[in-house]
C-alpha positions as CSV (number, residue, x, y, z in Angstrom):
1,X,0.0,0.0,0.0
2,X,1.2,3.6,-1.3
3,X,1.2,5.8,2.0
4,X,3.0,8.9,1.0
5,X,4.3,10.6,-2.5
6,X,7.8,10.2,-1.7
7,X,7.3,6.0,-1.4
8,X,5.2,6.4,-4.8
9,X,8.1,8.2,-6.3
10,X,10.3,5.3,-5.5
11,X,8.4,2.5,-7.0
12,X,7.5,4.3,-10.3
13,X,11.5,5.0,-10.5
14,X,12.1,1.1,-11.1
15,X,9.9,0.9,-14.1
16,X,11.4,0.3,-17.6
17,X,11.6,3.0,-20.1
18,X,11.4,2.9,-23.5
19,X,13.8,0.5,-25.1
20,X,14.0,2.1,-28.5
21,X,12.7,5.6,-28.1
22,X,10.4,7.4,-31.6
23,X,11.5,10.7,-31.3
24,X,9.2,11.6,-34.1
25,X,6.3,10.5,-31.6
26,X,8.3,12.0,-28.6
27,X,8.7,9.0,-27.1
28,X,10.0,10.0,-23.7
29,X,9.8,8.9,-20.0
30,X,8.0,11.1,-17.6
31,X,9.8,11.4,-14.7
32,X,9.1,9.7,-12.0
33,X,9.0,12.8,-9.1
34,X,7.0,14.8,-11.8
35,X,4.9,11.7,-12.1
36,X,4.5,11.5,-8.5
37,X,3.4,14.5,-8.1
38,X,1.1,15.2,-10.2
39,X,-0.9,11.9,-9.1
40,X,-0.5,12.4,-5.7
41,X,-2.2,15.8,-6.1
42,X,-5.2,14.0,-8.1
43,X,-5.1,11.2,-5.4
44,X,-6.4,13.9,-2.7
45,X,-8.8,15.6,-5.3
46,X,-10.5,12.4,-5.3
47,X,-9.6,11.7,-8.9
48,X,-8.1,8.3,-8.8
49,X,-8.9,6.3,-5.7
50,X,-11.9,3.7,-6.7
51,X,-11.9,5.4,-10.2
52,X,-12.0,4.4,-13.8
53,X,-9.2,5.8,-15.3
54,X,-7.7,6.2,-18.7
55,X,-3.8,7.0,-19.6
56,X,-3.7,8.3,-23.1
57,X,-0.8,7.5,-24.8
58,X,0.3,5.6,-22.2
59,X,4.1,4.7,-23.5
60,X,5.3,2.1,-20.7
61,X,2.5,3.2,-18.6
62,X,4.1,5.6,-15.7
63,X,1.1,7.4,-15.4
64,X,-1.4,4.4,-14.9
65,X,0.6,2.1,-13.4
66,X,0.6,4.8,-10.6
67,X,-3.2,5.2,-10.4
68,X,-3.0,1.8,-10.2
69,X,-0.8,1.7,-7.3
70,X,-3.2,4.7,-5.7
71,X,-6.0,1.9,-5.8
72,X,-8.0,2.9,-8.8
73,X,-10.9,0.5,-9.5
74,X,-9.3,0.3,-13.5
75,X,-7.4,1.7,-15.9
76,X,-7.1,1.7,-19.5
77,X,-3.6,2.2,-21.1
78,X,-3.7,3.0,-24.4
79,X,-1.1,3.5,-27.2
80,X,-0.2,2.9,-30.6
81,X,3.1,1.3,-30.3
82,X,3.5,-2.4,-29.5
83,X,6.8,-2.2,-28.5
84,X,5.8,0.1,-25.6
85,X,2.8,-1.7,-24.7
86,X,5.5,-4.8,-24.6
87,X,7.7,-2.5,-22.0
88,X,4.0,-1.4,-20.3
89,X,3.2,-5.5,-19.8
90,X,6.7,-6.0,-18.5
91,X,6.1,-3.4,-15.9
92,X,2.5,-4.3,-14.8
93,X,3.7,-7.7,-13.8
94,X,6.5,-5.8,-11.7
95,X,4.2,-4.2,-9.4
96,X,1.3,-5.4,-6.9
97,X,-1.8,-3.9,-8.0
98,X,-4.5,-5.2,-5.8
99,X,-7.8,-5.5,-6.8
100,X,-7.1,-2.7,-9.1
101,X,-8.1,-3.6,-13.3
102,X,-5.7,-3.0,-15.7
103,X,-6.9,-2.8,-19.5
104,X,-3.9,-2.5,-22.4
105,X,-5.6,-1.1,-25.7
106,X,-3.3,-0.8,-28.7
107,X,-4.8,1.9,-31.1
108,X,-4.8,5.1,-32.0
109,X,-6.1,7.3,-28.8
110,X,-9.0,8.1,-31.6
111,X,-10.4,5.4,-31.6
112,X,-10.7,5.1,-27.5
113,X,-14.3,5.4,-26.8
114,X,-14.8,4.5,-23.4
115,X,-16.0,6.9,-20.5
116,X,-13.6,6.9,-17.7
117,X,-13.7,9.6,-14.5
118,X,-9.9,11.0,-15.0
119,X,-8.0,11.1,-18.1
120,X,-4.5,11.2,-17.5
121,X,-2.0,11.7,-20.3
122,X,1.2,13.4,-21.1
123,X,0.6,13.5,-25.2
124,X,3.2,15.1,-27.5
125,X,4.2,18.5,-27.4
126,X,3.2,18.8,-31.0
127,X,7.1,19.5,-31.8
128,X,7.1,17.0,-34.4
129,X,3.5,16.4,-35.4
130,X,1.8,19.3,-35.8
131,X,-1.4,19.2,-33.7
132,X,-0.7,15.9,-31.9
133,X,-1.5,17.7,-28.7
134,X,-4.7,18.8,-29.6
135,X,-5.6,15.3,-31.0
136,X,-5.3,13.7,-27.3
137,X,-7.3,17.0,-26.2
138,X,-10.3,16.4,-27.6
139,X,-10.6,13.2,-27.4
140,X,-9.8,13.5,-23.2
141,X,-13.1,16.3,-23.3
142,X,-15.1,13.6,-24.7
143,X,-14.6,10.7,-22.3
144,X,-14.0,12.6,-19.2
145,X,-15.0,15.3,-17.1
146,X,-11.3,15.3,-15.4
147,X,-8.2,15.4,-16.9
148,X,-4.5,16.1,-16.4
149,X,-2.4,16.9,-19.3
150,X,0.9,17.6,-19.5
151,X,1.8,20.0,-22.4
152,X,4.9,22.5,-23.1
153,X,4.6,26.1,-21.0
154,X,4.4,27.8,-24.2
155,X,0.4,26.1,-24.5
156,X,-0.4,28.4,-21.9
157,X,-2.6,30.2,-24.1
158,X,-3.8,27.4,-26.3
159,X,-4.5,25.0,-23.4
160,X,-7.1,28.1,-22.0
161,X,-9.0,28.6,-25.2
162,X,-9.4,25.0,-26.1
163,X,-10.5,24.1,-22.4
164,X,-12.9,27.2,-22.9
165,X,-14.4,26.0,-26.4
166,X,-15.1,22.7,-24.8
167,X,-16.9,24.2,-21.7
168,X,-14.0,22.8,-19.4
169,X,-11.9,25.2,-16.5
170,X,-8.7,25.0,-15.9
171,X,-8.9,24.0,-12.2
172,X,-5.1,23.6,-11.1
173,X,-1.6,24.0,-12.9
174,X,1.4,22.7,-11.7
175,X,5.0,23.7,-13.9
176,X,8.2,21.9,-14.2
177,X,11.6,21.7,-15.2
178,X,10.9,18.3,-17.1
179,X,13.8,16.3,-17.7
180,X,14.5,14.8,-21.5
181,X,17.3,12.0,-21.2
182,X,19.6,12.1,-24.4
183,X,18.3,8.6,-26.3
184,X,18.8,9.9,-29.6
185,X,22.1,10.7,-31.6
186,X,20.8,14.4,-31.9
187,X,20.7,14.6,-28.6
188,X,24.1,16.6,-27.4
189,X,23.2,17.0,-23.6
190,X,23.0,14.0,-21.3
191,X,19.8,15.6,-20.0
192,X,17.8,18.6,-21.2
193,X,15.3,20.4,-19.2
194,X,12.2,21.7,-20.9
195,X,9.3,24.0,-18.8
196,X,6.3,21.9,-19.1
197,X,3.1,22.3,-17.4
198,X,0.5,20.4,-16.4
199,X,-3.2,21.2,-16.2
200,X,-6.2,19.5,-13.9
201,X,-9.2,20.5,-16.5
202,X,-12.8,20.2,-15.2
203,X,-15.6,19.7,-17.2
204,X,-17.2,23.8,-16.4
205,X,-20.2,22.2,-14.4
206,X,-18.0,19.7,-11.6
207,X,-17.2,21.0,-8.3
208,X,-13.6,20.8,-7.2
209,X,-12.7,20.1,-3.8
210,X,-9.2,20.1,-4.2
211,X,-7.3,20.0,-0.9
212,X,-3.7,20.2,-0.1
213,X,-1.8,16.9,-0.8
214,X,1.0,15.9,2.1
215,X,4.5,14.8,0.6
């Protein structure tokens, strides 16, 4: 049992990564203390805990695997790429998740039509495919009233009139340094630091009662 953000931090650190990295789908890990974080903070907003959840885009499944060590009822991991979803398997059967129901969907996140209580998802920035971002954006507004998305600082503005056309509030924002490990032959740094943010978007009609999450 997960008691505190710090021990959550710790088991999401020994999951794999990607083995062979797309940077033209920016394929990269998200960090385990950002990861932490952020679902720590949903776990006290009451987003995950009994919950159906959905990870869009899920890579090796950081994001889920969490909720799913934060005792949500199920989760649905979905991605495109069968060789992540191979490192997403590998990492399922490395952790003790209860009760809790995971559900691996290969596809594009277009074709997810489920209805799930929290979307969580850390999509491309859009850097290499124009409008990836927004892709995982709309589809997250039509399955679920909650969602956390991770998307460059520079979205600021986007992120606000999206969430406004789709009669969703941004409810919470948390920023980061985020961390991109050199995996490519381009890379020249052995880790780059990028300001990314990450929104809690509420469908305009939900209540929040977000309280203060203990570390």
């Amino acid at each position: 049992m997960i008691t505190s953000r710090a021990r959550l931090a710790i088991e999401l650190s020994k999951l794999k990564a990607f083995e062979h990295p797309d940077h033209l789908t920016e394929q990269y890990m998200t960090d385990s203390e950002i990861a932490s974080e952020i679902l720590w903070s949903a776990y006290y907003a009451g987003d995950i805990e009994n919950k159906i959840v959905a990870d869009l885009g899920c890579g090796t499944g950081i994001l889920g695997i969490g909720a799913l060590l934060l005792r949500a009822k199920k989760v649905y991991f979905v991605d495109a790429d069968e060789h992540a979803l191979a490192v997403l398997r590998d990492n399922l059967q490395s952790v003790d998740t209860g009760v809790s129901t995971p559900v691996i969907m290969q596809g594009d996140v277009g074709e997810f039509k489920e209805k799930v209580d929290t979307v969580l998802q850390n999509p491309p920035f859009g850097t290499r495919t124009k409008h990836a971002d927004r892709d995982f954006l709309l589809k997250a507004f039509q399955v679920s009233r909650t969602i956390y998305t991770f998307h460059k600082t520079t979205s600021k503005d986007f992120i606000a009139s999206i969430a406004n056309d789709n009669q969703f509030k941004i409810a919470n924002y948390f920023e980061f340094g985020f961390p991109i490990k050199a995996t490519q032959l381009f890379h020249h740094q052995r880790i780059h630091r990028i300001k990314v943010g990450c929104w809690l978007l509420r469908k305009a009609d939900v209540a929040s009662f977000e309280k203060p999450a203990p570390s």
